[in-house]
C-alpha positions in Angstrom: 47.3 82.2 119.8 50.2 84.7 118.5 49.3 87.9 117.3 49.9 88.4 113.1 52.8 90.3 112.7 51.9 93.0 110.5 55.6 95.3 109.0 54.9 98.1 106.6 56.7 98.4 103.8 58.3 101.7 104.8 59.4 100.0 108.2 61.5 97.1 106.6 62.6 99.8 104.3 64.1 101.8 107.3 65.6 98.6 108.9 67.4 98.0 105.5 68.8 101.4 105.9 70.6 100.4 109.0 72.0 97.0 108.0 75.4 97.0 107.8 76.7 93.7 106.3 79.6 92.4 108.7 83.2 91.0 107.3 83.4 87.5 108.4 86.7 86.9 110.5 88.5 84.1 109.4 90.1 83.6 112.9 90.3 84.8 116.0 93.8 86.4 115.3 92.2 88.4 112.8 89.8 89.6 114.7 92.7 90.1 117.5 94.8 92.1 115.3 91.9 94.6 114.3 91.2 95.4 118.2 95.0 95.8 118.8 95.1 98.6 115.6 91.9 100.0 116.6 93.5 100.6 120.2 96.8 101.9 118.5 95.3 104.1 116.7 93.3 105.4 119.2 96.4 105.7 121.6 98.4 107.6 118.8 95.4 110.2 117.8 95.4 110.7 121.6 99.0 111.7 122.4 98.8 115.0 120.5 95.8 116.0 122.8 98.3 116.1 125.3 101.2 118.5 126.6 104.5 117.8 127.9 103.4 117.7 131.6 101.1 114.8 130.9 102.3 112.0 132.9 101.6 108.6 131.1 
């Protein structure tokens, strides 16, 4: 027989906290399109880290 589970109120409270409702994709290009400008953005915020000797 299964144990009762047994939440306080302050516990599903904190889980609340950290729920972050998620953006439905419509497609997969979408979703392809926001990793390819997360990555270019990433590359371009990089570059200035860099100095001329830098071999890319």
């Amino acid at each position: 027989m299964p144990w009762p589970l047994s939440i306080s109120q302050e516990g599903v409270l904190k889980a609340k906290e950290h729920i972050q409702k998620v953006t439905k994709k419509c497609t997969i290009e979408d979703t392809l399109m926001d990793i390819h400008k997360s990555n270019t953005d990433a590359i371009t915020a990089d570059t200035g880290k860099f100095n001329e000797r830098t071999i890319y």
